[in-house]
N, C-alpha and C positions, 0 to 999 in steps of 0.2 A: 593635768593631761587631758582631760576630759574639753576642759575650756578651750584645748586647744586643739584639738579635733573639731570642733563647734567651728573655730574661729576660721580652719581650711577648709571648712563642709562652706560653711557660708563665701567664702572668699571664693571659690569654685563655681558659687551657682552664679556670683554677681559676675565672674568673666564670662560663665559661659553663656547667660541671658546679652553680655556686652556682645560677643561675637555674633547671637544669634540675630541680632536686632542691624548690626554693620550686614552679615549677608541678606537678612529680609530687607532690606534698603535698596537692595541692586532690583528687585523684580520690579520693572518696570508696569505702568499703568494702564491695563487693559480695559480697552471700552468698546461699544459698538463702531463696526463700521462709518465713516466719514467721507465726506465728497472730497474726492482727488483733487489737489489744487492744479490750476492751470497755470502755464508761463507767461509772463508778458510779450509782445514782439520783440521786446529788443534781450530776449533772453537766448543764449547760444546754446547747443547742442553739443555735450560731452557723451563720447561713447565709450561705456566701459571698457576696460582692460582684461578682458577676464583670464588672461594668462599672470595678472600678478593678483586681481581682487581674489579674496576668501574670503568664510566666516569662520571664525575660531569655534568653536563648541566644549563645555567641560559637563557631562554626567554625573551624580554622586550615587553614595545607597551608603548605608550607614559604616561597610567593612571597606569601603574604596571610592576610587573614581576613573572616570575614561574619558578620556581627551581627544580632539579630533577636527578636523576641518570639512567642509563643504565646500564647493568650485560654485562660483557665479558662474551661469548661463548664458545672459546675456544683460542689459542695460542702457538706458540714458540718463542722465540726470541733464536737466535744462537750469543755465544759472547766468549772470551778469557775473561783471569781474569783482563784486562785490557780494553776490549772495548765491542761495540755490532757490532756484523758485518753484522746479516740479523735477519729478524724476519717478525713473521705477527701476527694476533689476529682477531677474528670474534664478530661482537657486535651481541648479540641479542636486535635486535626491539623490542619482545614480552614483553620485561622486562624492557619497557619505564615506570618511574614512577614519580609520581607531591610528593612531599616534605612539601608545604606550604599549601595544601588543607585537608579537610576531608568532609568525608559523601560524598553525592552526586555529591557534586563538584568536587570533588577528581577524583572519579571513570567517570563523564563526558569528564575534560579535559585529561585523558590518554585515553581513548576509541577515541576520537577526532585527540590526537597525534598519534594512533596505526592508526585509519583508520579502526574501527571496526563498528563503527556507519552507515547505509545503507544509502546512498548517497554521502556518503561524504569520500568516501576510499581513495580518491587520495588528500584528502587536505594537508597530512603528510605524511607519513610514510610508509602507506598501507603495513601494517605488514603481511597480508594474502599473497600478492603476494610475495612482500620481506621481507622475515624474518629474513634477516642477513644483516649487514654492514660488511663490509672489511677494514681492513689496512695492504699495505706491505711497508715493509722498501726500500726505494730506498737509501737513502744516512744518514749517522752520523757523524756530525763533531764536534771539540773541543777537547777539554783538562783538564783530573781530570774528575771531576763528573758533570762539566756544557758542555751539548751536543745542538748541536739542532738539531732533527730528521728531514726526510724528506721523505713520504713514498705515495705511492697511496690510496686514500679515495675513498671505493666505495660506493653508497645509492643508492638503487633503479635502479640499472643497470647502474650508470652514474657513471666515475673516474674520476678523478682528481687528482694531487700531491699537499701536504700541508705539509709545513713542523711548527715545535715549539721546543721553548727552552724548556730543559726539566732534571734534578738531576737525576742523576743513582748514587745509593749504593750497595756495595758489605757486607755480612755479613756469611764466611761460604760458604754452596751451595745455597745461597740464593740469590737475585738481585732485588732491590725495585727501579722504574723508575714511578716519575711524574713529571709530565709537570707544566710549569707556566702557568697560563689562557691564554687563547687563542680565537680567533671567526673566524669560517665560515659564509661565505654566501652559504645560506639553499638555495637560490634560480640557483645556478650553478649546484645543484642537482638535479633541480627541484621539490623543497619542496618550492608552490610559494603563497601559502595559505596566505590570507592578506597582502602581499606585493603590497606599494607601487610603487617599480621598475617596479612591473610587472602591477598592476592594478593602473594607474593614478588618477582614481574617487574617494579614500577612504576617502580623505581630514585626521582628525585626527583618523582614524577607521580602521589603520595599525596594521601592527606589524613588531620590526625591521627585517631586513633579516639577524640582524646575531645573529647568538645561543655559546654563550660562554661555553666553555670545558675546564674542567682540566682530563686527559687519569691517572690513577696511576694503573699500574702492579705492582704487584707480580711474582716475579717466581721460581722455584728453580731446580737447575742440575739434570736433570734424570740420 
């Protein structure tokens, strides 16, 4: 019996170091800021959709998770019928929204993530000061339709380069680009709100620091 308690205790830890190593795989590679690539001339001008782009977003903390979308802003991405050569797009903060809540809850925790709530502006997002995120394209590499971007992420006045794999389609003067999931750490931005890293004392009263994204544009040739 004994052997065999042994043999589940171990059998447990090898999935759960397997699971933990598949989602430490998805945080993408943060590095310093990079020079914005420029278009060629004979590069065209797509301008976002931002009535269908979003960015997906998933929260965790060790008893759940919260799910939720952001609204692009605005955008271009500059590309040939064959590649994307430069672009950028502005997230609106204001339009932080939770998915899996209703009623009170709902409208608590995005007030919470906006930073609308009086005390507590700077635990996220603080969408009064900053109301826009940024992304610029710094680099695109690969072949066919599997890319992986690499571009500056700005939050709250702080950048950083992040790059993620990501399917581009062409259909027309159209161009539809989404990413495979992906995760930042929120706290290189300083979004350090129940973090661990940053606050040592929370024992299980965390939340992770990283926020998984999937980015999907739209766009179409002006």
């Amino acid at each position: 019996m004994k052997k065999l308690i042994v043999k589940i205790a171990l059998f447990s830890f090898f999935v759960t170091a397997l699971v933990a190593c598949k989602d430490g795989n998805k945080e993408t590679a943060t590095t310093s800021e990079k020079e914005v690539k420029v278009a060629t001339l004979a590069a065209s001008d797509y301008n976002v959709n931002v009535e269908k782009s979003i960015i997906s977003w998933i929260g965790s903390k060790p008893t759940g998770s919260h799910n939720g979308t952001i609204k692009i802003a605005s955008g271009t991405l500059m590309a040939t019928e064959t590649a994307i050569e430069a672009g950028k797009f502005s997230i609106d903060m204001n339009s932080i929204a939770d998915l899996d809540l209703d009623g009170d809850m709902k409208v608590n925790l995005e007030a919470h993530l906006k930073g609308t709530v009086e005390g507590k502006e700077g635990d996220f997002f603080n969408v009064n000061e900053f109301p826009f995120a940024n992304f610029e394209i710094t680099s695109v590499t690969g072949e066919g339709s599997k890319l992986t971007v690499s571009g500056n992420l700005t939050i709250k006045d702080k950048t950083h380069n992040i790059e993620f794999p990501a399917v581009i389609s062409y259909e027309g003067n159209d161009m539809h680009l989404k990413s495979e999931a992906f995760s930042i750490d929120r706290t290189k931005w300083g979004v350090n709100y129940g973090s661990k890293t940053i606050f040592g004392d929370l024992g299980d009263k965390f939340i992770n620091d990283e926020i998984e994204l999937v980015v999907e544009l739209h766009a179409s040739k002006s």
